[in-house]
Kinemage of the C-alpha trace (Angstrom):
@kinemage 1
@onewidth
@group {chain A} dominant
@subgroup {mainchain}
@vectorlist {calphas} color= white
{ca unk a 1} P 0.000 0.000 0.000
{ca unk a 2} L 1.001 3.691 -0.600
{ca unk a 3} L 1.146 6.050 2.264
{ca unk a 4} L 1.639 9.621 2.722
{ca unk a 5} L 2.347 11.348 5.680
{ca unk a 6} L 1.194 14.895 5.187
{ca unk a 7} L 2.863 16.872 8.594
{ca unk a 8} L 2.066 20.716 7.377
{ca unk a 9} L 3.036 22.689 10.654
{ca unk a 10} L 6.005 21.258 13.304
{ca unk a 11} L 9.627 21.386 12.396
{ca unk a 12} L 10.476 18.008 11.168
{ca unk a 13} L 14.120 16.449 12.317
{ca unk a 14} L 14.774 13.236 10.893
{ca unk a 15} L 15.189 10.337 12.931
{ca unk a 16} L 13.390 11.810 15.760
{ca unk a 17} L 11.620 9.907 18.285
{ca unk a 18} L 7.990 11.789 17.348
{ca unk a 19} L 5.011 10.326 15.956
{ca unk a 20} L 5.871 11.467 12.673
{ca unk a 21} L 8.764 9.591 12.147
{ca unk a 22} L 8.089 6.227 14.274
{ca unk a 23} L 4.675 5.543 12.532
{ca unk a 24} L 6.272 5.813 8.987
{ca unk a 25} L 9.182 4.018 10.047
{ca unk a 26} L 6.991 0.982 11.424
{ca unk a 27} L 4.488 1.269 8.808
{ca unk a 28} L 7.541 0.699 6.063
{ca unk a 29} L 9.236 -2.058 8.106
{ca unk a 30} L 5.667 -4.016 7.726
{ca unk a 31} L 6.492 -3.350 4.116
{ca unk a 32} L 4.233 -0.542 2.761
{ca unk a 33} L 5.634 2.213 0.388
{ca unk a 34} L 5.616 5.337 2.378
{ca unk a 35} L 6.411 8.895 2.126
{ca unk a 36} L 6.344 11.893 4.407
{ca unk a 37} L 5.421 15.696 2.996
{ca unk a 38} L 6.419 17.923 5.746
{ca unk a 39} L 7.956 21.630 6.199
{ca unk a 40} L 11.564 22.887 5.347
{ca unk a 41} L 11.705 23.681 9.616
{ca unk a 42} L 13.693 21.812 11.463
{ca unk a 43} L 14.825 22.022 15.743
{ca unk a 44} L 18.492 22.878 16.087
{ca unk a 45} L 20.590 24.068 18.952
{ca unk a 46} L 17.250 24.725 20.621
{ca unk a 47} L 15.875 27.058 17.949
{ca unk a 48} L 13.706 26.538 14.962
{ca unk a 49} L 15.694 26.907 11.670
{ca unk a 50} L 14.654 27.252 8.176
{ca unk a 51} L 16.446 24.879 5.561
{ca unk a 52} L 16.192 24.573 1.984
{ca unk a 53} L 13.142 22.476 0.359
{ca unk a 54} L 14.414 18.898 -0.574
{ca unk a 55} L 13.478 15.423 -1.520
{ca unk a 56} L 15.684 12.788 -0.226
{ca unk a 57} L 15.264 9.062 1.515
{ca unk a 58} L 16.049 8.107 5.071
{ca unk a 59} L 18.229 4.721 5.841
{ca unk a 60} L 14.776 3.331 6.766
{ca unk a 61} L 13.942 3.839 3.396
{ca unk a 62} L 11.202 6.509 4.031
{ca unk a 63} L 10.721 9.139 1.184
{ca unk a 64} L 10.777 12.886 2.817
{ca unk a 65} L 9.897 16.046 0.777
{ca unk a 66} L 10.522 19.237 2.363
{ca unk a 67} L 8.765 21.951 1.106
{ca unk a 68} L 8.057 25.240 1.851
{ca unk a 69} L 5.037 27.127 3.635
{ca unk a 70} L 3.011 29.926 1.433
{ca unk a 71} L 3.292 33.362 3.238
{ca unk a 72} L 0.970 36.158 3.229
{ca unk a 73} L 0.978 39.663 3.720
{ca unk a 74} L 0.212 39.904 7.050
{ca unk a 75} L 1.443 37.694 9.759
{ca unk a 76} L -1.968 36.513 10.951
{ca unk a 77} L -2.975 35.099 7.462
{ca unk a 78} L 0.356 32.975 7.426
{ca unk a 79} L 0.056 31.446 10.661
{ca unk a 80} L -3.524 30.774 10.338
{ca unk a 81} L -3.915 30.460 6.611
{ca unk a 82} L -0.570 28.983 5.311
{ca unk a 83} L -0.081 25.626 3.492
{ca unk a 84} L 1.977 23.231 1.790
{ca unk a 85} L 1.028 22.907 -1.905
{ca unk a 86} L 1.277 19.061 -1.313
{ca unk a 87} L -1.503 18.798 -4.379
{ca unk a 88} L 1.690 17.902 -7.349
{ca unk a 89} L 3.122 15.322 -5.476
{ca unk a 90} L -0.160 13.294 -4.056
{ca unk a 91} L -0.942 13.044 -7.666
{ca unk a 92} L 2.675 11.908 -8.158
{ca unk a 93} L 2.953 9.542 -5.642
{ca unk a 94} L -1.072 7.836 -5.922
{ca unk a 95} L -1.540 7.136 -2.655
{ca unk a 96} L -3.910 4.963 -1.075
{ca unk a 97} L -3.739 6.393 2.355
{ca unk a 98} L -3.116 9.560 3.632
{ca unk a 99} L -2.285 10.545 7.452
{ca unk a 100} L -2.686 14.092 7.793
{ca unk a 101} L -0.915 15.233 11.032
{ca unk a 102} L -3.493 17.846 12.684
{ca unk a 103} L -6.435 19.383 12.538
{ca unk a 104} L -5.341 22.785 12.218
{ca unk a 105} L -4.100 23.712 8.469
{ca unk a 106} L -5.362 24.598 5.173
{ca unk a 107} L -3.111 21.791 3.511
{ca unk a 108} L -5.816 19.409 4.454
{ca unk a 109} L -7.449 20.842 1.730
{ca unk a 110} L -4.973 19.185 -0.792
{ca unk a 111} L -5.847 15.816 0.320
{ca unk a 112} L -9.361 16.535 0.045
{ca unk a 113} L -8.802 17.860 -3.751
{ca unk a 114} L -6.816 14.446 -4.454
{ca unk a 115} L -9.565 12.253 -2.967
{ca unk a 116} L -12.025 13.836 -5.206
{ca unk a 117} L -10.105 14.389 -8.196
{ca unk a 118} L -7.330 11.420 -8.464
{ca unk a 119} L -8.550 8.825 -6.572
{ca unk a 120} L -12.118 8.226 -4.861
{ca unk a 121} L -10.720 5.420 -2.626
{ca unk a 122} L -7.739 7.190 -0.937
{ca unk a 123} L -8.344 6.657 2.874
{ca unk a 124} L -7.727 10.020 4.669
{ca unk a 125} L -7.349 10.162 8.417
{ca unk a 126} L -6.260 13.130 11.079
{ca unk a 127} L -4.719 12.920 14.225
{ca unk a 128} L -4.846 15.484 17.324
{ca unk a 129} L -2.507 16.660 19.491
{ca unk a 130} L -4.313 19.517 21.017
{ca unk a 131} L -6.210 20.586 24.252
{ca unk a 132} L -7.136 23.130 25.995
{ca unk a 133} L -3.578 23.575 27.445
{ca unk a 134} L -1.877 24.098 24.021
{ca unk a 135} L -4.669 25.814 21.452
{ca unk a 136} L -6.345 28.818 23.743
{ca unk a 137} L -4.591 31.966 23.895
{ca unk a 138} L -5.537 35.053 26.112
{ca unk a 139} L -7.061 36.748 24.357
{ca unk a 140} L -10.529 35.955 23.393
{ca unk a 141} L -11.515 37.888 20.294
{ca unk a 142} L -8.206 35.736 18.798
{ca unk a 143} L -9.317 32.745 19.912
{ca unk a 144} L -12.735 33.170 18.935
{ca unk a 145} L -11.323 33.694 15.090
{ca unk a 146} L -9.415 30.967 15.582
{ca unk a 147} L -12.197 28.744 16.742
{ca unk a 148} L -14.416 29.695 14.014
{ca unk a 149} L -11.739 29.672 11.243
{ca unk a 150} L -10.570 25.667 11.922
{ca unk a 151} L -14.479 25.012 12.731
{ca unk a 152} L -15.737 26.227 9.482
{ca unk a 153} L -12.663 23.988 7.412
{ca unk a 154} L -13.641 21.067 8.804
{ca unk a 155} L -17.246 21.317 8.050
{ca unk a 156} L -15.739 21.748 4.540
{ca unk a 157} L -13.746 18.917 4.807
{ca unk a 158} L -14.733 16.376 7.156
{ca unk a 159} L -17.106 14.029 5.212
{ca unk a 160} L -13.567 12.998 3.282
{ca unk a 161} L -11.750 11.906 6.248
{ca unk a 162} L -12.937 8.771 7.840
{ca unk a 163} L -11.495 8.986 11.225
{ca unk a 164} L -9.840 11.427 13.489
{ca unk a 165} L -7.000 10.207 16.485
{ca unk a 166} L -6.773 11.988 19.515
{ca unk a 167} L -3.081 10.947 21.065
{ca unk a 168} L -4.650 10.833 24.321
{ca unk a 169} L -8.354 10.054 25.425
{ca unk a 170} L -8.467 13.765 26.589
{ca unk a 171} L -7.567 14.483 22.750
{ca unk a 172} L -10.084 12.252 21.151
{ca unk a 173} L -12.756 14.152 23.106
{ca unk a 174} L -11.502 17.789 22.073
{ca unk a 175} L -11.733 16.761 19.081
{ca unk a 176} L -15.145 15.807 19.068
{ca unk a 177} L -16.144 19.362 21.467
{ca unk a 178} L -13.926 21.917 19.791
{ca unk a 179} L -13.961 20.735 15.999
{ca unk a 180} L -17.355 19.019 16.349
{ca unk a 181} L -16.092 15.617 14.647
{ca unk a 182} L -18.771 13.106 15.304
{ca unk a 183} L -17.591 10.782 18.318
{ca unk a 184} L -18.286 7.807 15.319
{ca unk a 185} L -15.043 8.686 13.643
{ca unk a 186} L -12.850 9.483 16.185
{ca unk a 187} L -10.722 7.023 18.200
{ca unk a 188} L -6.950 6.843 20.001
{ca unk a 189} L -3.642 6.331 18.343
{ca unk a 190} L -1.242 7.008 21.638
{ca unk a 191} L 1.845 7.737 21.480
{ca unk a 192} L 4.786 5.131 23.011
{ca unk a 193} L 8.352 4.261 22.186
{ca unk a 194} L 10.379 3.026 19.297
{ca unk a 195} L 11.150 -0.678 19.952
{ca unk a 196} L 14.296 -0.483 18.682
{ca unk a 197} L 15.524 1.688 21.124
{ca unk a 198} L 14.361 -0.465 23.757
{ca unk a 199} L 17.075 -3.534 24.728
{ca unk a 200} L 14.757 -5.811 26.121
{ca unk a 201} L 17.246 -8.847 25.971
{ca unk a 202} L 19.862 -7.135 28.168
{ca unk a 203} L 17.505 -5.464 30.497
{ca unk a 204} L 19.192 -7.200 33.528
{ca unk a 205} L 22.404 -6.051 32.797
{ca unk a 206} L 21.479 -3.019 31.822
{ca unk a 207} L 19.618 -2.460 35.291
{ca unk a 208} L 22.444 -3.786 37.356
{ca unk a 209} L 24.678 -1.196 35.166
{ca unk a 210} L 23.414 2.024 36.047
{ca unk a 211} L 22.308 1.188 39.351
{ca unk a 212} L 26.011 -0.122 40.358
{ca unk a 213} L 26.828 3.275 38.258
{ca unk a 214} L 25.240 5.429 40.789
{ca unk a 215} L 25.676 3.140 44.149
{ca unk a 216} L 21.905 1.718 44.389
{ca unk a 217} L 21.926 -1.912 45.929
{ca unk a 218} L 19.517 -4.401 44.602
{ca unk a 219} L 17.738 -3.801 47.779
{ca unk a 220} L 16.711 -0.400 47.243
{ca unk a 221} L 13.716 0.511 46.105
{ca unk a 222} L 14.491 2.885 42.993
{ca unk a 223} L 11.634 5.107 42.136
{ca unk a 224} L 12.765 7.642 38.728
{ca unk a 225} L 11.876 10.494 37.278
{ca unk a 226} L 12.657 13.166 34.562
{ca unk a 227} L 11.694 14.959 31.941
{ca unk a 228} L 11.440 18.809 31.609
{ca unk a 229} L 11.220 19.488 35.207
{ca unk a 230} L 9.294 23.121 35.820
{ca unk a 231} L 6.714 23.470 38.385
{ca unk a 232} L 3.540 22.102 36.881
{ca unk a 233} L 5.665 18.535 36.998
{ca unk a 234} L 5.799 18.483 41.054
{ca unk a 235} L 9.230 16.831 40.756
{ca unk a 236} L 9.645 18.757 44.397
{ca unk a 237} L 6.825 17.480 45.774
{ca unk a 238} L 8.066 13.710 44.883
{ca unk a 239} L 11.556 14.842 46.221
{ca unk a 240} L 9.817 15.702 49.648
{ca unk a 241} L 7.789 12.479 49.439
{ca unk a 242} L 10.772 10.436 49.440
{ca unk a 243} L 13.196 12.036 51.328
{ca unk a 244} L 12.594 10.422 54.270
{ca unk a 245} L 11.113 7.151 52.983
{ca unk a 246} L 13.224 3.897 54.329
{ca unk a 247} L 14.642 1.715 51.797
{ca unk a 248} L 13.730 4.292 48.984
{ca unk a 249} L 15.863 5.701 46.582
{ca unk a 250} L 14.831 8.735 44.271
{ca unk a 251} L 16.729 9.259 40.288
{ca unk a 252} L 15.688 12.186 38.328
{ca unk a 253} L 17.212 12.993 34.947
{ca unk a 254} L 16.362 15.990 32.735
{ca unk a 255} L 16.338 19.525 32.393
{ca unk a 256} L 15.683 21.399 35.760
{ca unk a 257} L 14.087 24.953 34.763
{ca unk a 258} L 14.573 28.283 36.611
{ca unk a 259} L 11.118 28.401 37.993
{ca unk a 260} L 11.784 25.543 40.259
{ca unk a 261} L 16.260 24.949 40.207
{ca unk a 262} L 16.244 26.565 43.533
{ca unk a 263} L 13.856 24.434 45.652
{ca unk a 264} L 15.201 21.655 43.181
{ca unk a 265} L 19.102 22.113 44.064
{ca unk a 266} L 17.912 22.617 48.166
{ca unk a 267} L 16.060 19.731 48.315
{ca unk a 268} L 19.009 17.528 46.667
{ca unk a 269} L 21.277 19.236 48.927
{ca unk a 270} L 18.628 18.262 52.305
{ca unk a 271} L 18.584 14.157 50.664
{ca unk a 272} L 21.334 11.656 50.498
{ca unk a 273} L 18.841 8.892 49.037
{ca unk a 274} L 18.644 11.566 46.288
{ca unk a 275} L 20.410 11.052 42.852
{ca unk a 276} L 20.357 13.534 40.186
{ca unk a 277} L 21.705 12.069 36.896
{ca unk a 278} L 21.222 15.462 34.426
{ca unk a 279} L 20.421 15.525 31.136
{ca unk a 280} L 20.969 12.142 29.327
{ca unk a 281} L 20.151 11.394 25.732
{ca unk a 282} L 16.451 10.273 24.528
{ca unk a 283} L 17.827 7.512 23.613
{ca unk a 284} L 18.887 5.964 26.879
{ca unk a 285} L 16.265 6.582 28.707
{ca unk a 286} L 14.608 3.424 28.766
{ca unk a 287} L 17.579 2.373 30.538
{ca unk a 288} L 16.809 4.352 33.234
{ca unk a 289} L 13.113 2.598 33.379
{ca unk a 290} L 14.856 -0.362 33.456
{ca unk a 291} L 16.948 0.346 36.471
{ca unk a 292} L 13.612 1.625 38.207
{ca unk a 293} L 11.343 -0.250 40.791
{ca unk a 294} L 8.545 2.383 40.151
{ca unk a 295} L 8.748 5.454 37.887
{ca unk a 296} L 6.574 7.983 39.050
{ca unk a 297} L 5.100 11.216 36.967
{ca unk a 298} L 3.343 13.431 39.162
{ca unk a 299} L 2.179 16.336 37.512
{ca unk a 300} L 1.587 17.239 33.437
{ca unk a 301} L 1.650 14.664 30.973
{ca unk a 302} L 4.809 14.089 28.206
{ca unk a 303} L 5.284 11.485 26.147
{ca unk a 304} L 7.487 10.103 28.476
{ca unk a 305} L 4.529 8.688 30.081
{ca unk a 306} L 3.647 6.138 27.355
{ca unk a 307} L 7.276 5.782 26.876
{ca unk a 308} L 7.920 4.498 30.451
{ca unk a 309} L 4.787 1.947 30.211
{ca unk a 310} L 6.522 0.885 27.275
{ca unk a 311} L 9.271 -0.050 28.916
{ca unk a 312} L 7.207 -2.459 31.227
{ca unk a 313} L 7.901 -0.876 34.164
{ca unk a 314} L 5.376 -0.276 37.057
{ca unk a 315} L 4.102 3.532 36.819
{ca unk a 316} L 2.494 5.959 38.976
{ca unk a 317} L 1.270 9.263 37.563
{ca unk a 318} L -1.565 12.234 38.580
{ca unk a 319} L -4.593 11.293 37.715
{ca unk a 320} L -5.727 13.517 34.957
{ca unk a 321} L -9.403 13.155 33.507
{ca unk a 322} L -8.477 11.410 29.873
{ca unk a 323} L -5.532 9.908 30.718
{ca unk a 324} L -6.731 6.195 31.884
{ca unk a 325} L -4.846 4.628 28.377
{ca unk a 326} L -1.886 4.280 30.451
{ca unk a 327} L -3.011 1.424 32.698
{ca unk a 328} L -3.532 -1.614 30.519
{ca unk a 329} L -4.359 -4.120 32.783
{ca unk a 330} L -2.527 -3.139 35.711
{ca unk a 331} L 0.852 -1.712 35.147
{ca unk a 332} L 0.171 1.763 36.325
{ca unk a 333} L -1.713 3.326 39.068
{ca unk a 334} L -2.876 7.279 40.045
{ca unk a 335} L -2.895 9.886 42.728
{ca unk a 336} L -6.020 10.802 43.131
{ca unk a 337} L -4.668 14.535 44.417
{ca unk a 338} L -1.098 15.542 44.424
{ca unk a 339} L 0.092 16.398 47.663
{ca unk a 340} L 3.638 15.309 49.349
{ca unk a 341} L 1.660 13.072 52.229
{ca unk a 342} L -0.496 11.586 49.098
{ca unk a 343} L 2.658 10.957 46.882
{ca unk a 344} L 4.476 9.574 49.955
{ca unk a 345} L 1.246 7.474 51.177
{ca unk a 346} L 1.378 5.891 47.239
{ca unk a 347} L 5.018 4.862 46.995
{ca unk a 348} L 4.480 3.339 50.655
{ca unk a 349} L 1.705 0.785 49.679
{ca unk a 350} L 3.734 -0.276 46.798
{ca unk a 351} L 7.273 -1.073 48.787
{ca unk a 352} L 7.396 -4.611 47.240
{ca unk a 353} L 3.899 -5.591 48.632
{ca unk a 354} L 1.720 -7.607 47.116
{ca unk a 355} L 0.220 -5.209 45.022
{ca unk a 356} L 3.102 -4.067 43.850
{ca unk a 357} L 4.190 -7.839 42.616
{ca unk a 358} L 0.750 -7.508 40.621
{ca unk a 359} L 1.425 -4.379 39.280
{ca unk a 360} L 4.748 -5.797 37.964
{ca unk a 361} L 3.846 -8.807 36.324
{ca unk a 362} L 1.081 -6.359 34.426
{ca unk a 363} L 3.632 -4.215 33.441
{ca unk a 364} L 5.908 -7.328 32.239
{ca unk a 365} L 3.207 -9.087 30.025
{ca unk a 366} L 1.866 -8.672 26.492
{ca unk a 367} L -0.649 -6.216 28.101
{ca unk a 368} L 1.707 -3.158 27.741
{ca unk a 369} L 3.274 -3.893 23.782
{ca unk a 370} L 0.609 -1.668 22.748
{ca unk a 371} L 3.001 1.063 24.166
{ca unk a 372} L 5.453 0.113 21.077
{ca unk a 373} L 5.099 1.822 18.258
{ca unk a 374} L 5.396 -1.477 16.173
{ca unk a 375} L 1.448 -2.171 17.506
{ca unk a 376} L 0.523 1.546 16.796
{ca unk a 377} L 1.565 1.548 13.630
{ca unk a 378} L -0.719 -1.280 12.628
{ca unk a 379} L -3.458 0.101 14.624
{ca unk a 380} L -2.880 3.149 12.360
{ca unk a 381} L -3.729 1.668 9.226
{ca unk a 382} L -6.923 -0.406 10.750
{ca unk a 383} L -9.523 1.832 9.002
{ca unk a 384} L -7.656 0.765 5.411
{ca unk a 385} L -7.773 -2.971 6.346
């Protein structure tokens, strides 16, 4: 089968560990013919640079064309109005699926040409990766225009696209309340981790490793975290929790940011059974899972989140309203409110108990593959099927 990946609006680095590399990658490996149209943007040394168009193949043996966004007169128009003219090359390539990423560009209006034009039974589907957290602004006459704007395409173009994926429950029903897509063609594609970045077979030694590395005995009880760390991730409040916890060990890697590096940098100063590891590299992280008891996420949602279930570790994380696709079965468990006392109260019913030997053989069965993106990949495709 023929697949484009239309991504019209995010910088696009290959390689990357994002959704819109991983499901192409997977969905070649199970032998399809795929291609990704995306924008000539791309992350580097923190910023977001401009590069020139291009058309080139990945060692996976993914097609990318880079092209680049229309631009208006006034500012406004371009970010709300600009697109890709991805029309040339879906007629080029014949696909017989398209995955548009988003719901929020004019491009999707190329697909929709192609479907009518070219070919009647190209399967188009969306995917959503906004909220309420990362679409409103503050100022309501904007967002209003906004609203209406992306409303009024997708009454246009809706009735071509035969399902919508939110990355998250919460996602699949934003979709459904702020664009209006009927709750019979939207479902969840979640995000997870690249199994190929994920050593399964030497996850013993790779756990006695780092834990040897950074003086944890096998009879510690390692809870990690990491991530971004700023203020709405309660990393402190977890570093309270188990400062004083027998037995209990605490790792957190990442970035610590100012709002929070001075009660951070205190409260590693305050705890022995501490360990801050710094930045390490995406790539290792599931190492750090593996050398983990319990890895615990107590405030906003990453992707890290999927990616630690994917490791088939035992998880606890805030409960959010939309975020119950982490727990398959088992492997993860919530705080109902984030305090210390409640964070601290958690950890201490799951110091090796029995629940805690449930929660681990959960997290160590079939239940959580559909964290790999090797099962969301073919999940991704179901509607074609």
């Amino acid at each position: 089968m023929k697949i484009v990946h239309i991504a019209p609006s995010a910088p696009y680095n290959d390689y990357w560990g994002y959704q819109e590399n991983l499901l192409p990658k997977y969905q070649k490996k199970a032998g399809h013919d795929v291609t990704v149209i995306t924008t000539n943007t791309m992350h580097r040394d923190g910023k977001i640079t401009e590069i020139d168009p291009d058309d080139y193949v990945l060692n996976d043996g993914v097609r990318v064309i880079r092209l680049k966004r229309e631009r208006y007169a006034f500012p406004i128009l371009t970010s709300m109005c600009a697109k890709l003219k991805t029309f040339p090359y879906l007629k080029e390539l014949k696909p017989d699926f398209i995955f548009f990423h988003g719901l929020v560009s004019t491009t999707i209006f190329d697909a929709v040409k192609y479907k009518k034009r070219i070919n009647p039974k190209c399967v188009i589907v969306q995917d959503n990766h906004t909220d309420d957290n990362n679409t409103h602004t503050d100022r309501f006459l904007k967002d209003l225009l906004v609203r209406l704007f992306y409303r009024t395409i997708h009454r246009f173009t809706n009735r071509y696209v035969s399902r919508v994926y939110g990355v998250t429950p919460w996602r699949k029903r934003y979709a459904e309340d702020y664009f209006k897509v009927d709750p019979s063609k939207t479902d969840i594609l979640i995000m997870g981790a690249d199994d190929e970045k994920i050593d399964f077979t030497n996850r013993e030694r790779i756990r006695s490793g780092i834990r040897r590395q950074h003086q944890i005995t096998d009879d510690d009880f390692l809870v990690v975290t990491g991530g971004k760390i700023d203020k709405n991730k309660h990393i402190d409040l977890l570093m309270e929790a188990c400062g004083d916890l027998s037995g209990v060990k605490l790792m957190v890697f990442g970035q610590v940011l100012e709002d929070v590096k001075a009660r951070f940098e205190q409260l590693l100063r305050e705890n022995e059974n501490i360990v801050y590891v710094g930045w390490i590299p995406a790539d290792t992280v599931y190492n750090y899972f593996f050398a983990a008891d319990l890895v615990v996420f107590p405030g906003g949602h990453s992707v890290l989140w999927e990616q630690a279930c994917a490791s088939k570790t035992p998880c606890l994380f805030e409960k959010w309203d939309g975020m119950q696709h982490v727990d398959n079965g088992g492997n993860s468990r919530f705080i109902d409110a984030v305090s210390v006392e409640n964070i601290r109260k958690d950890i201490q019913l799951l110091l090796l108990t029995e629940d805690y030997k449930a929660m681990k053989a959960a997290a160590e069965s079939e239940k959580t593959d559909i964290y790999l993106y090797s099962r969301i990949a073919k999940k991704s495709i179901e509607c074609v099927e």
